[in-house]
mmCIF file of the N, C-alpha and C atoms, coordinates in Angstrom:
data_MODEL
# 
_entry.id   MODEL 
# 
loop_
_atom_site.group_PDB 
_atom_site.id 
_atom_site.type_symbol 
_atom_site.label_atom_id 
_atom_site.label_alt_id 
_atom_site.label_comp_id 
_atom_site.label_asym_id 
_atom_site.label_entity_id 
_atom_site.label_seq_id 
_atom_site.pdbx_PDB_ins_code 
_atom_site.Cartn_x 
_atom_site.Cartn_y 
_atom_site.Cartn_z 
_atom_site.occupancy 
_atom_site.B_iso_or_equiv 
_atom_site.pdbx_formal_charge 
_atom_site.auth_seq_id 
_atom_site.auth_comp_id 
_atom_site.auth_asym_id 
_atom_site.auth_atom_id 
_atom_site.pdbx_PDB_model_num 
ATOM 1   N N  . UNK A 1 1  ? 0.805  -1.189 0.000   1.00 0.00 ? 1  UNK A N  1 
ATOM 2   C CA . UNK A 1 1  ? 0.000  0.000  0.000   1.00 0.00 ? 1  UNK A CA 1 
ATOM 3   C C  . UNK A 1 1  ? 0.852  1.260  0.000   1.00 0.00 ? 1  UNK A C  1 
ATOM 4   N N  . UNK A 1 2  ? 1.753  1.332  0.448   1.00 0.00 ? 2  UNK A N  1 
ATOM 5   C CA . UNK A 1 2  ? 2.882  2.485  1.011   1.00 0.00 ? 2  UNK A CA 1 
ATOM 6   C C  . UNK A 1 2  ? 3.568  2.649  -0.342  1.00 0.00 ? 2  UNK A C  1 
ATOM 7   N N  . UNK A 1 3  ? 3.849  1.781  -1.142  1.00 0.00 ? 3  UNK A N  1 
ATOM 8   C CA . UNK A 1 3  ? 4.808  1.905  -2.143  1.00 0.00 ? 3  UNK A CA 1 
ATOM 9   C C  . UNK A 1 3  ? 3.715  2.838  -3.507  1.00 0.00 ? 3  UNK A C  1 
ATOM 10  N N  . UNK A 1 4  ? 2.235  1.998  -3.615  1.00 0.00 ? 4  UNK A N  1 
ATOM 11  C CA . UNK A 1 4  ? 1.476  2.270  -4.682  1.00 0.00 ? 4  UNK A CA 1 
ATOM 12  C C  . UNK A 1 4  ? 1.020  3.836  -4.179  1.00 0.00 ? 4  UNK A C  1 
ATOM 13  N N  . UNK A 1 5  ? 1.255  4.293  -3.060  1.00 0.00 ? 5  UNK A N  1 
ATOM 14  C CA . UNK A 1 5  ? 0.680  5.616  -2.321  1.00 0.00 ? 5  UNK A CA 1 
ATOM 15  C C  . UNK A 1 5  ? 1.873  6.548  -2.960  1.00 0.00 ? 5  UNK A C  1 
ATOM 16  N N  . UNK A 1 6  ? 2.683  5.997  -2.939  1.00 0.00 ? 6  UNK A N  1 
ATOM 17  C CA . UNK A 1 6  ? 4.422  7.348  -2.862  1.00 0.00 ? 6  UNK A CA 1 
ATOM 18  C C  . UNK A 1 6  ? 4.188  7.509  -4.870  1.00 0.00 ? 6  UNK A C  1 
ATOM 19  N N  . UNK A 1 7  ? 4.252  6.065  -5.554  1.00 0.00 ? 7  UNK A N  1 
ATOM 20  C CA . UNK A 1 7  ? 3.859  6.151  -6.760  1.00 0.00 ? 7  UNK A CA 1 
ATOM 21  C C  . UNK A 1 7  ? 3.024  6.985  -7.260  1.00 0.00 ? 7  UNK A C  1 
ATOM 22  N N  . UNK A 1 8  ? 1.981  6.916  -6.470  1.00 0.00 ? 8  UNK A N  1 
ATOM 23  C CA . UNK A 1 8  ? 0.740  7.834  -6.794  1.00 0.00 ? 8  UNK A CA 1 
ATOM 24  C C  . UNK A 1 8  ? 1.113  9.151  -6.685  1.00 0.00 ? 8  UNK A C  1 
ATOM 25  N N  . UNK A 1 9  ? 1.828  9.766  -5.786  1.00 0.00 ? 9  UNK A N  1 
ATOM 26  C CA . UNK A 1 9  ? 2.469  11.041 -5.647  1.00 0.00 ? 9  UNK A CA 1 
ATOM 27  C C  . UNK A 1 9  ? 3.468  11.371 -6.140  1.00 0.00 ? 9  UNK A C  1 
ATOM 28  N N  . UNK A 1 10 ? 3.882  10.447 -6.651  1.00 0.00 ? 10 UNK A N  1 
ATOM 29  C CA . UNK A 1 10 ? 5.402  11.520 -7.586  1.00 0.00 ? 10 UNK A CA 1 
ATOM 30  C C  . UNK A 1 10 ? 4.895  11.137 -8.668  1.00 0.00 ? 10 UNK A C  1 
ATOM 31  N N  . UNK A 1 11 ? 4.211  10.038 -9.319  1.00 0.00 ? 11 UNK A N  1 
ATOM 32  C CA . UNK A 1 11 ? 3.359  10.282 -10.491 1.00 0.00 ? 11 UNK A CA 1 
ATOM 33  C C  . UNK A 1 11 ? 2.949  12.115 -11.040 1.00 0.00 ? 11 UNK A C  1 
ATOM 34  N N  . UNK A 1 12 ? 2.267  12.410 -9.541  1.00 0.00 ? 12 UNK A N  1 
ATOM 35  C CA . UNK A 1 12 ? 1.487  13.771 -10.466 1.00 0.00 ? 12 UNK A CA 1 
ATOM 36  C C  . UNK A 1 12 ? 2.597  15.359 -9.813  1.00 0.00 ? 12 UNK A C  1 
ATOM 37  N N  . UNK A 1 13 ? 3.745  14.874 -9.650  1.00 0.00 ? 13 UNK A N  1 
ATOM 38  C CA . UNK A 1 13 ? 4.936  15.808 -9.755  1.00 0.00 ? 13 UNK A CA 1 
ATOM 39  C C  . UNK A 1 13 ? 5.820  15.415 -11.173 1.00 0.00 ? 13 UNK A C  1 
ATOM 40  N N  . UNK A 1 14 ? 6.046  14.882 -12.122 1.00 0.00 ? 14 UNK A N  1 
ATOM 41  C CA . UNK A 1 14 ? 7.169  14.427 -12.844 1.00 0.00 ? 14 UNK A CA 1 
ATOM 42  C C  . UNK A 1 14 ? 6.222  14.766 -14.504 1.00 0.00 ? 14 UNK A C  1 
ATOM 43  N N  . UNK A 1 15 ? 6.574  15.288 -15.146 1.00 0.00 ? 15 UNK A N  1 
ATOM 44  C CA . UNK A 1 15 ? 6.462  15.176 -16.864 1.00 0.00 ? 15 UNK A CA 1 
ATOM 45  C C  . UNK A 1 15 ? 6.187  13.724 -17.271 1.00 0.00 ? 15 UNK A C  1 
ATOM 46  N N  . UNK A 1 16 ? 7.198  12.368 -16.834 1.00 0.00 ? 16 UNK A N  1 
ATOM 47  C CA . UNK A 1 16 ? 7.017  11.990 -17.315 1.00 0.00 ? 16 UNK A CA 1 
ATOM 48  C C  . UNK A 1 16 ? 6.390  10.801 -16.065 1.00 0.00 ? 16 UNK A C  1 
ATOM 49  N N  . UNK A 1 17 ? 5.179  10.327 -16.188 1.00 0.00 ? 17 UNK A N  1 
ATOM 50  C CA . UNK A 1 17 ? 4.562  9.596  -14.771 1.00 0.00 ? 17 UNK A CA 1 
ATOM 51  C C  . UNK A 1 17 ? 5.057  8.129  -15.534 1.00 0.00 ? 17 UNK A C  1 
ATOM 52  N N  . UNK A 1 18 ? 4.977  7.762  -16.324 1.00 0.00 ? 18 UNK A N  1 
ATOM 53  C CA . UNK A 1 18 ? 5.236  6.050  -16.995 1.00 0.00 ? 18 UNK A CA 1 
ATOM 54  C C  . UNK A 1 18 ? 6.506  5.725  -16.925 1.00 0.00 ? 18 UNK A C  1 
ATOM 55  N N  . UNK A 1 19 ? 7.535  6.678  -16.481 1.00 0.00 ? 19 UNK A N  1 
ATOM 56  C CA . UNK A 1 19 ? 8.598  6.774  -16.035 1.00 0.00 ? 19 UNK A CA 1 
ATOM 57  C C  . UNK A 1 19 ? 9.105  6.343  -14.912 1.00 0.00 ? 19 UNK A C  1 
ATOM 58  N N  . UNK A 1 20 ? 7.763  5.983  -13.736 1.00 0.00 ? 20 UNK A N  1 
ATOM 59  C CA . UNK A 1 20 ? 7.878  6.327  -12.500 1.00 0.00 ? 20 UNK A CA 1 
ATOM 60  C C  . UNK A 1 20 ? 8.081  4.822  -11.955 1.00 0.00 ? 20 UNK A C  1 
ATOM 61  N N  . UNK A 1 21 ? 8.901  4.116  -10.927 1.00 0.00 ? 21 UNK A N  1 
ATOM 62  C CA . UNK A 1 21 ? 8.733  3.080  -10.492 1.00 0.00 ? 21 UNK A CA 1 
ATOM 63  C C  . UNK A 1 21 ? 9.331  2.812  -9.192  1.00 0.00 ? 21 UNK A C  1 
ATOM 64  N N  . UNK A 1 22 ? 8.674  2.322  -8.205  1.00 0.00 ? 22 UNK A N  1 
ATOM 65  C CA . UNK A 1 22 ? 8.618  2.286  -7.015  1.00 0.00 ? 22 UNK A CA 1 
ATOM 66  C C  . UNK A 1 22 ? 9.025  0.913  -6.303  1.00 0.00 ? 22 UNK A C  1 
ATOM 67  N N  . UNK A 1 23 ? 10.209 0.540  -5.267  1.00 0.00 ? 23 UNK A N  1 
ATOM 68  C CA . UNK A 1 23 ? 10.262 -1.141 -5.291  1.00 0.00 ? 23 UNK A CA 1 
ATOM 69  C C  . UNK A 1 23 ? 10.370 -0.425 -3.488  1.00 0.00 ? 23 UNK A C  1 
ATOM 70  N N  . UNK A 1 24 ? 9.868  -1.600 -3.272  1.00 0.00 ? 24 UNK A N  1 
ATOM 71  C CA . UNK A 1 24 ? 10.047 -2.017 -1.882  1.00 0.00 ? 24 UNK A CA 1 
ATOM 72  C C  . UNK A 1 24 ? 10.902 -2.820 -1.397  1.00 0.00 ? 24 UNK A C  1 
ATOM 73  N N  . UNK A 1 25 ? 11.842 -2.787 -0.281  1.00 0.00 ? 25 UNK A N  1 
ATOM 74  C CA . UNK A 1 25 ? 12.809 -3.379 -0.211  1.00 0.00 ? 25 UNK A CA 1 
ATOM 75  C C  . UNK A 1 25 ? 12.638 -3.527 1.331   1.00 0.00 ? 25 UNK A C  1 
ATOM 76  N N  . UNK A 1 26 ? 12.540 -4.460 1.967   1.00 0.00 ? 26 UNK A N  1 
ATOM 77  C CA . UNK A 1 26 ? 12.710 -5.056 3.262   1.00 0.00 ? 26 UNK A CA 1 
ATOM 78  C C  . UNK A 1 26 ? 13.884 -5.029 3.771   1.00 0.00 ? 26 UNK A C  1 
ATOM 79  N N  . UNK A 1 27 ? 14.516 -4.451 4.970   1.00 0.00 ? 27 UNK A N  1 
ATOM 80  C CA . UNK A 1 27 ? 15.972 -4.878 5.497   1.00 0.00 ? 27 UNK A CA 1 
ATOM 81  C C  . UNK A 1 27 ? 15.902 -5.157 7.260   1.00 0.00 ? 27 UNK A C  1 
ATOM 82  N N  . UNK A 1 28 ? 16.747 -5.030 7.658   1.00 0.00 ? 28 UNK A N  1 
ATOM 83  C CA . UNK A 1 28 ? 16.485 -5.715 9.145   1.00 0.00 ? 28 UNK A CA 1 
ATOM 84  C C  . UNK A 1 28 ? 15.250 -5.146 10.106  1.00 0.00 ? 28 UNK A C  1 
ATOM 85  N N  . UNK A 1 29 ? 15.227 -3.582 10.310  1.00 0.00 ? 29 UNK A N  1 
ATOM 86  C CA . UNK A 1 29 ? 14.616 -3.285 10.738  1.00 0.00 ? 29 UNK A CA 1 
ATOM 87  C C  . UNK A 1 29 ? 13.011 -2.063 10.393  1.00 0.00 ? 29 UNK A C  1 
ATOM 88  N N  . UNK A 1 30 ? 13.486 -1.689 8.764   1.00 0.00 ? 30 UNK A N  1 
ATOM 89  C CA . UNK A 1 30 ? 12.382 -1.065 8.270   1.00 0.00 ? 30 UNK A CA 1 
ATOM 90  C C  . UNK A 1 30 ? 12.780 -1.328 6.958   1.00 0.00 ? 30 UNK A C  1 
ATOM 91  N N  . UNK A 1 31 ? 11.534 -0.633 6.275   1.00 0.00 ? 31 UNK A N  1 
ATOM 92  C CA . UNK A 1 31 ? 11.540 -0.516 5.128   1.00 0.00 ? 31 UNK A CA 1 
ATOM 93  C C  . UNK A 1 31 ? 12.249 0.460  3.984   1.00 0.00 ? 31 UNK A C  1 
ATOM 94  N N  . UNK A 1 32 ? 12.404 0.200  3.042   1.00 0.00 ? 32 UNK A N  1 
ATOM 95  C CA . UNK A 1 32 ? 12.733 0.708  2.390   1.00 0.00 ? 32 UNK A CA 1 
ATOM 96  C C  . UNK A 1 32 ? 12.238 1.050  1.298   1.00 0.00 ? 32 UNK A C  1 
ATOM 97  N N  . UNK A 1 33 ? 11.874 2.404  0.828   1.00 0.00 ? 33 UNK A N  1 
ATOM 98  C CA . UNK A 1 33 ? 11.106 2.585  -0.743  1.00 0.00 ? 33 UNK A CA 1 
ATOM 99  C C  . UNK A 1 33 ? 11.975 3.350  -1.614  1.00 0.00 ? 33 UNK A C  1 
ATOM 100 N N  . UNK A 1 34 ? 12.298 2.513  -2.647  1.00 0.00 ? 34 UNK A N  1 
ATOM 101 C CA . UNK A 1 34 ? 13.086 2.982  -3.850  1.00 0.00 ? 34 UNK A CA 1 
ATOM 102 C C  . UNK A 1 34 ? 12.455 3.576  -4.479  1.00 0.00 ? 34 UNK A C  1 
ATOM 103 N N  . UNK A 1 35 ? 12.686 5.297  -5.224  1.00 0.00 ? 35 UNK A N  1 
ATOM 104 C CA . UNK A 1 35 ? 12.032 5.252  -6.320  1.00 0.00 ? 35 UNK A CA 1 
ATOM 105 C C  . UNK A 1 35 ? 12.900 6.178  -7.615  1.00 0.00 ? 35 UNK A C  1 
ATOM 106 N N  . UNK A 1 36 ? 12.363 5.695  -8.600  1.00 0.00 ? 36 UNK A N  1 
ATOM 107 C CA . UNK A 1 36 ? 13.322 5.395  -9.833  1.00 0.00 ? 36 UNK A CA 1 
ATOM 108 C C  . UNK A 1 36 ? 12.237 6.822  -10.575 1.00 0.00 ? 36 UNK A C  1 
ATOM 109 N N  . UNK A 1 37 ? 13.076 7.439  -11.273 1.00 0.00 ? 37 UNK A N  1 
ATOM 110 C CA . UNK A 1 37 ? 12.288 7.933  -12.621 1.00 0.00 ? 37 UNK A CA 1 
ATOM 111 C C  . UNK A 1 37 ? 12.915 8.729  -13.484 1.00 0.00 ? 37 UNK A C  1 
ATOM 112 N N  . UNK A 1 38 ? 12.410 9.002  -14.319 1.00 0.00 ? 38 UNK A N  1 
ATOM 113 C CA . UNK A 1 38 ? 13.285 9.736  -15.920 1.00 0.00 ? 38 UNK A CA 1 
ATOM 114 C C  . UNK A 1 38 ? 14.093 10.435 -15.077 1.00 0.00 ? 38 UNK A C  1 
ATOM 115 N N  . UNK A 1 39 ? 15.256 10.571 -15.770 1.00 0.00 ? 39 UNK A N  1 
ATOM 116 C CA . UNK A 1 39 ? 16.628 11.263 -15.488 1.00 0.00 ? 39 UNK A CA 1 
ATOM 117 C C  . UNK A 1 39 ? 15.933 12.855 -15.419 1.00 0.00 ? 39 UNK A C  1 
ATOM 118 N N  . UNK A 1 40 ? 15.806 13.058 -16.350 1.00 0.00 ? 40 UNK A N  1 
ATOM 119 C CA . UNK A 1 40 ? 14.975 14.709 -16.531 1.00 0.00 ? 40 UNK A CA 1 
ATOM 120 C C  . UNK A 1 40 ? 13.991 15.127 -15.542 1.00 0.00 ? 40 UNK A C  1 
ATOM 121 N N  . UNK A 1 41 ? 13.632 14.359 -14.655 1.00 0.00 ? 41 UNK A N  1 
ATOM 122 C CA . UNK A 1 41 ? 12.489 14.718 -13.977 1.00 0.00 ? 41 UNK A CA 1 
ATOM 123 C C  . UNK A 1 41 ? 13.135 14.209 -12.619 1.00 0.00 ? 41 UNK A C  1 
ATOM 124 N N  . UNK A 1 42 ? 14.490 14.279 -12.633 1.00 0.00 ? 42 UNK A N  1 
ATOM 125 C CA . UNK A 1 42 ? 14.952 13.741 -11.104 1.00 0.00 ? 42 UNK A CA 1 
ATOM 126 C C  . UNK A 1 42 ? 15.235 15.304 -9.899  1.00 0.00 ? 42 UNK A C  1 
ATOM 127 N N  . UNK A 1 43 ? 15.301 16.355 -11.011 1.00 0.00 ? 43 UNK A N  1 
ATOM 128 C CA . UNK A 1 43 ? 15.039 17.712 -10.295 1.00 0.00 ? 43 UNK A CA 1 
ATOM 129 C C  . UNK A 1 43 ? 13.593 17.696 -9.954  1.00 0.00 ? 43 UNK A C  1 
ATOM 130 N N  . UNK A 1 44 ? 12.943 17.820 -10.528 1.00 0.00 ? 44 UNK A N  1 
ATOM 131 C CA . UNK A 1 44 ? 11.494 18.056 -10.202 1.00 0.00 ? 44 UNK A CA 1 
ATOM 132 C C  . UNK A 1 44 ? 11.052 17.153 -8.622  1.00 0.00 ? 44 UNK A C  1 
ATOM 133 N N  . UNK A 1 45 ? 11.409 15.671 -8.620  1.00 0.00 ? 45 UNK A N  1 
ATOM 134 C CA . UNK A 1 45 ? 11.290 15.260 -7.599  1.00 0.00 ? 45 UNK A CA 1 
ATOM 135 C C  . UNK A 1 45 ? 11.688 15.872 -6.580  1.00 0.00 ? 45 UNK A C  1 
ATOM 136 N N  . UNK A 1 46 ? 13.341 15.809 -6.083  1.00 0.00 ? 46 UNK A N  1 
ATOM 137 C CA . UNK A 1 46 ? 14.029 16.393 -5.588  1.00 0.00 ? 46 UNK A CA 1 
ATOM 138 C C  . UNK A 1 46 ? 13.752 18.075 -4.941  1.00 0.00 ? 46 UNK A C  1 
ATOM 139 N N  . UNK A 1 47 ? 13.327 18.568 -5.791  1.00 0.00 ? 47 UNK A N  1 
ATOM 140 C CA . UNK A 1 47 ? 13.248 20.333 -5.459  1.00 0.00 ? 47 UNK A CA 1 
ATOM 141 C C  . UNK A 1 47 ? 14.476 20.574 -5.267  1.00 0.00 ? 47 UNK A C  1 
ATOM 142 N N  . UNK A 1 48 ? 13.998 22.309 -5.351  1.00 0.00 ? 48 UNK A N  1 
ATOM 143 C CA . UNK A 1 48 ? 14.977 22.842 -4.909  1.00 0.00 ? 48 UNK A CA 1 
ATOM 144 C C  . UNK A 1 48 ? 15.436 22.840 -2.996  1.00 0.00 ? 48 UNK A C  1 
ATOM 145 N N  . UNK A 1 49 ? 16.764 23.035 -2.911  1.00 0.00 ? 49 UNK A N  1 
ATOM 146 C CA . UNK A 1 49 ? 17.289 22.290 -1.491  1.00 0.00 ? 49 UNK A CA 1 
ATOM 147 C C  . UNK A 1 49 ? 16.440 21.206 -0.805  1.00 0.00 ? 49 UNK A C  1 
ATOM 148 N N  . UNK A 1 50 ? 16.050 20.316 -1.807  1.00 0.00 ? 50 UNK A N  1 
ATOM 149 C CA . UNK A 1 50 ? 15.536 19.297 -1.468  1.00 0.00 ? 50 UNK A CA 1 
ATOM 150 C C  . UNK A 1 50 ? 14.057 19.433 -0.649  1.00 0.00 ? 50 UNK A C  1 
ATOM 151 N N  . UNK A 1 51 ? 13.510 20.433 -0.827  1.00 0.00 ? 51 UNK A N  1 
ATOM 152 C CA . UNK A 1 51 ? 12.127 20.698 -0.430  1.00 0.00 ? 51 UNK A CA 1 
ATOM 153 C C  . UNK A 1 51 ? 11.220 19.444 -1.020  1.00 0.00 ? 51 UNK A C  1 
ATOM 154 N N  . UNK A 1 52 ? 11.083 19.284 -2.075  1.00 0.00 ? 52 UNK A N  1 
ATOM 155 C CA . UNK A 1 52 ? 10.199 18.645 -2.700  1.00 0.00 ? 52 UNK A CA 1 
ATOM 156 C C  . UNK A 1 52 ? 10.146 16.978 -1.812  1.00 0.00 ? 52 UNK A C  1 
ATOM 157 N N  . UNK A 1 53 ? 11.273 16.515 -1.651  1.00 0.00 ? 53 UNK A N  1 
ATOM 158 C CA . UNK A 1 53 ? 12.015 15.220 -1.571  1.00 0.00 ? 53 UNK A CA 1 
ATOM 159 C C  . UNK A 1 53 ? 11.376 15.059 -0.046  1.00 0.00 ? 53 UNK A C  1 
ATOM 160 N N  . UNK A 1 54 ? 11.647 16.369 0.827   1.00 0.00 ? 54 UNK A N  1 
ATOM 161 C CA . UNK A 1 54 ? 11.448 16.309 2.228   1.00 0.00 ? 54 UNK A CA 1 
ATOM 162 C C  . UNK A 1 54 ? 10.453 16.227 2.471   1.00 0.00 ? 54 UNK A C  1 
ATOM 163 N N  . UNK A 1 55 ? 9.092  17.321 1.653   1.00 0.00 ? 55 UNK A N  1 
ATOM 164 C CA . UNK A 1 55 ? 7.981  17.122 2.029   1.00 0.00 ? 55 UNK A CA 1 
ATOM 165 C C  . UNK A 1 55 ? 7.130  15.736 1.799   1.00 0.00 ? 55 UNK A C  1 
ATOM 166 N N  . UNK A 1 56 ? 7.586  14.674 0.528   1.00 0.00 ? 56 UNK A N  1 
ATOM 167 C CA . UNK A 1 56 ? 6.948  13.259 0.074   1.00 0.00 ? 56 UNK A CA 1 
ATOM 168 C C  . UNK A 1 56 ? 7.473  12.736 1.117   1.00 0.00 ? 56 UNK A C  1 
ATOM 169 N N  . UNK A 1 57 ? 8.802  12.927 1.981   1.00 0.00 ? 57 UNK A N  1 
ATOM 170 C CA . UNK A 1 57 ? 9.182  12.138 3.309   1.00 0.00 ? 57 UNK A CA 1 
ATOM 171 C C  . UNK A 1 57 ? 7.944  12.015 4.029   1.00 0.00 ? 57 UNK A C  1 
ATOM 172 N N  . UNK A 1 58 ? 7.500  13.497 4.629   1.00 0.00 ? 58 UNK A N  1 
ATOM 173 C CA . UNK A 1 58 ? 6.703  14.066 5.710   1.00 0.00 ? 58 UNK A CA 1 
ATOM 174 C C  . UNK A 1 58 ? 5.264  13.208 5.464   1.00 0.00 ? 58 UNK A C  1 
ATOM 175 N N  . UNK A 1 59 ? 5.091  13.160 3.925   1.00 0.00 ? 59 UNK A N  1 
ATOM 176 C CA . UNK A 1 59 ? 3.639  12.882 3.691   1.00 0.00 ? 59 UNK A CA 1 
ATOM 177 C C  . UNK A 1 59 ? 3.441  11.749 3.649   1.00 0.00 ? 59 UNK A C  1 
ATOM 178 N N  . UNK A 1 60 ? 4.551  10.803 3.524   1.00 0.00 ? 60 UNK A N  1 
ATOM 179 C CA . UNK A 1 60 ? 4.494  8.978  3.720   1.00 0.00 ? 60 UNK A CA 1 
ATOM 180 C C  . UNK A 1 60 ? 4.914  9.129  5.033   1.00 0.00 ? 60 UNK A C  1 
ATOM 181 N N  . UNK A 1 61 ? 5.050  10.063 5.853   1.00 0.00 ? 61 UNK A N  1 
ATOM 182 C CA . UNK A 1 61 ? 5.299  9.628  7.371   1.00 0.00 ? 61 UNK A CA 1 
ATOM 183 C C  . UNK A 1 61 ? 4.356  9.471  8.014   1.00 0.00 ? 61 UNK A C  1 
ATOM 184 N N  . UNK A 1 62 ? 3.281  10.435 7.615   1.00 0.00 ? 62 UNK A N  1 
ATOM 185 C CA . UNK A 1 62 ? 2.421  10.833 8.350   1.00 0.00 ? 62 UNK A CA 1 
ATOM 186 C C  . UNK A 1 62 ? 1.159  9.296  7.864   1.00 0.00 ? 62 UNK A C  1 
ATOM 187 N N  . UNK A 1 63 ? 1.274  8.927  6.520   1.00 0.00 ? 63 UNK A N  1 
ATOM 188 C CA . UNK A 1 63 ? 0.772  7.663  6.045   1.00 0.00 ? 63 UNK A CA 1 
ATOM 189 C C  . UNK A 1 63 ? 1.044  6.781  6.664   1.00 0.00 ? 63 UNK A C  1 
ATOM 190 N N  . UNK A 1 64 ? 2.039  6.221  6.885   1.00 0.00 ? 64 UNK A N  1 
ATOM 191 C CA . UNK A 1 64 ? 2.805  5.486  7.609   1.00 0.00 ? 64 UNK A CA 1 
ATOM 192 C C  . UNK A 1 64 ? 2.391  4.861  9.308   1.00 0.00 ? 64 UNK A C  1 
ATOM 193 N N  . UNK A 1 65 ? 1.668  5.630  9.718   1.00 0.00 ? 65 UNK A N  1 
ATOM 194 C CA . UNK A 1 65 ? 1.537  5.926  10.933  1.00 0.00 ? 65 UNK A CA 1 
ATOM 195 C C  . UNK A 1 65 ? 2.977  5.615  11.870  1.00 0.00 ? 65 UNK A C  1 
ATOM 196 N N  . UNK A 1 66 ? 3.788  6.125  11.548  1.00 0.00 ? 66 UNK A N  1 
ATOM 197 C CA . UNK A 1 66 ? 5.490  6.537  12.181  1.00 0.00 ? 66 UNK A CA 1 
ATOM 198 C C  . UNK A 1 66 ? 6.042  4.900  12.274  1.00 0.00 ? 66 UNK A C  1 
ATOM 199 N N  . UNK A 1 67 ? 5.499  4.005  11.827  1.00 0.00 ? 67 UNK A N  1 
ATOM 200 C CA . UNK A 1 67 ? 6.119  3.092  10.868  1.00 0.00 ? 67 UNK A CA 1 
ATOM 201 C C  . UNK A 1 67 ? 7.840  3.527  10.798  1.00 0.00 ? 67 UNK A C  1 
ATOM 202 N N  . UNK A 1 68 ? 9.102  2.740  10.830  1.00 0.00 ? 68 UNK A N  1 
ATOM 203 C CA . UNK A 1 68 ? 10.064 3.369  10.532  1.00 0.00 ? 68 UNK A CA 1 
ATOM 204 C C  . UNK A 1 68 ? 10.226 2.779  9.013   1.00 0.00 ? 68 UNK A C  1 
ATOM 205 N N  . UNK A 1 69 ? 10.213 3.662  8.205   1.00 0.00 ? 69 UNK A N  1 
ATOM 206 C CA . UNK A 1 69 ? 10.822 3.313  6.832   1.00 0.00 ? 69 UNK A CA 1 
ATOM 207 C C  . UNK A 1 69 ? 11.677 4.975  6.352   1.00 0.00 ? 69 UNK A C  1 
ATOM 208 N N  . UNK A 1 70 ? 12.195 4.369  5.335   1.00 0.00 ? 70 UNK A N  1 
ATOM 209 C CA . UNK A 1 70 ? 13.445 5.546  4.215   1.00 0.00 ? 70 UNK A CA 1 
ATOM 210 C C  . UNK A 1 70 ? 13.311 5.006  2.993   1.00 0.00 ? 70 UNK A C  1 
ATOM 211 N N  . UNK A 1 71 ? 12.960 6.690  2.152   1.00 0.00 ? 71 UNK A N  1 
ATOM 212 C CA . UNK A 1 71 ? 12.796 6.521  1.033   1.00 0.00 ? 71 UNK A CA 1 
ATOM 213 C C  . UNK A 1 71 ? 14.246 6.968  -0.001  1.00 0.00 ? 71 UNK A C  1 
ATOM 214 N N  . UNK A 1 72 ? 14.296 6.268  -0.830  1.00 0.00 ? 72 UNK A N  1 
ATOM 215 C CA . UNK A 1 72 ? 15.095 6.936  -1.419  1.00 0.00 ? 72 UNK A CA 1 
ATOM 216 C C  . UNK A 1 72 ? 15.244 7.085  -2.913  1.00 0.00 ? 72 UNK A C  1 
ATOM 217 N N  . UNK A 1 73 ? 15.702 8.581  -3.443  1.00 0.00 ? 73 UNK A N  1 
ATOM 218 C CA . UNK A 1 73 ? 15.686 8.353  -4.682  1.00 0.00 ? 73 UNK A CA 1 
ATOM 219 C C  . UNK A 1 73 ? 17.138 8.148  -5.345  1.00 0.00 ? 73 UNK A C  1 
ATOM 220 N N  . UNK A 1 74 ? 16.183 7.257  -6.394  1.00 0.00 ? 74 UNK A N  1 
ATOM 221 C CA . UNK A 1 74 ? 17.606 6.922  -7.333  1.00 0.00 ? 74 UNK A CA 1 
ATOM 222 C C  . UNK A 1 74 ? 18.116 7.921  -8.093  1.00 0.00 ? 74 UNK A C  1 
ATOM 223 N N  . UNK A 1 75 ? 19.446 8.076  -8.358  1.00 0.00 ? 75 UNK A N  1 
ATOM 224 C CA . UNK A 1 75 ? 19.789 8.681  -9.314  1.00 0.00 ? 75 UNK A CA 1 
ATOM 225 C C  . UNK A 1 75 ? 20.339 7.665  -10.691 1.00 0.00 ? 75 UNK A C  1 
ATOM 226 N N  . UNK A 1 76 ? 19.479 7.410  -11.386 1.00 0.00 ? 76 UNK A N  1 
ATOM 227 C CA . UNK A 1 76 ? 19.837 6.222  -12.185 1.00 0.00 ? 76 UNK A CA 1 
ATOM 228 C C  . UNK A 1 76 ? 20.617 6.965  -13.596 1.00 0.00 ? 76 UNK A C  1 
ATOM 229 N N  . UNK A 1 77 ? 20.890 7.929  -14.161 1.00 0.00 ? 77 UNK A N  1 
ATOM 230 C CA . UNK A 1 77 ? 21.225 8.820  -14.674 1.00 0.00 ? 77 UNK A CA 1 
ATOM 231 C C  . UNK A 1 77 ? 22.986 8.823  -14.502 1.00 0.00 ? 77 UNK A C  1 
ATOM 232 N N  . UNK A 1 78 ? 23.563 8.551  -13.826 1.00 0.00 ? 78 UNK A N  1 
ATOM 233 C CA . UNK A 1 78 ? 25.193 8.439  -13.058 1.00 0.00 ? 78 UNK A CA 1 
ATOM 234 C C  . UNK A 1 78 ? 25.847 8.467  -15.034 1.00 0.00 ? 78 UNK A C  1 
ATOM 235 N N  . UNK A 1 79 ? 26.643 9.361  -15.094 1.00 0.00 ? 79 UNK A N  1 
ATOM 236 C CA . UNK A 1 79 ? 27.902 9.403  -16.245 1.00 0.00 ? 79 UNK A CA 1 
ATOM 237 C C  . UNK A 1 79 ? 29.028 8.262  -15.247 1.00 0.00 ? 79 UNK A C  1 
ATOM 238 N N  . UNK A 1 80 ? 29.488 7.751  -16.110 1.00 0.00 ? 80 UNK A N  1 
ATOM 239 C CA . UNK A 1 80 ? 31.147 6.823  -16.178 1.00 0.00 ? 80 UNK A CA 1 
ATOM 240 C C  . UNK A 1 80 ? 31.916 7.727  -16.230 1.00 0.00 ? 80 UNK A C  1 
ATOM 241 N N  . UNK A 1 81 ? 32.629 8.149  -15.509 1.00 0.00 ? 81 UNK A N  1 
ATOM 242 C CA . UNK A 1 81 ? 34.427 9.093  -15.995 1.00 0.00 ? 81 UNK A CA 1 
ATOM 243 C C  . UNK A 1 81 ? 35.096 7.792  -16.332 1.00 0.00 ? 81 UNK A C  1 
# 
């Protein structure tokens, strides 16, 4: 539910929403939500000084009911030197 909820919300922040993909990842003690999307639209997530990024924290926290999980975004975009 938590993963298809965060999807649902950066869906209607990003240009490109079919772009968007969300994995859940289990580790010892919480969760973890990955989320992936077009290189071009990895500002838009993000915000500026990371406003954007902090507030989807706040708003799956508050979903969550203080649940411990961390979200994180990918930067799948990385250049090779």
């Amino acid at each position: 539910m938590l993963a298809d909820a965060l999807e649902h919300l950066v869906r209607g922040i990003v240009d490109r929403p079919e772009d968007v993909k969300v994995r859940l990842r289990t580790q010892r003690h919480r969760e973890t939500l990955e989320v992936r999307v077009h290189p071009d639209d990895l500002g838009r997530v993000i915000g500026r000084s990371g406003r954007t990024a902090k507030s989807i924290r706040l708003v799956m926290e508050a979903i969550s009911d203080g649940e411990p999980m961390r979200i994180d975004i990918i930067d799948t975009d990385k250049k090779r030197r």
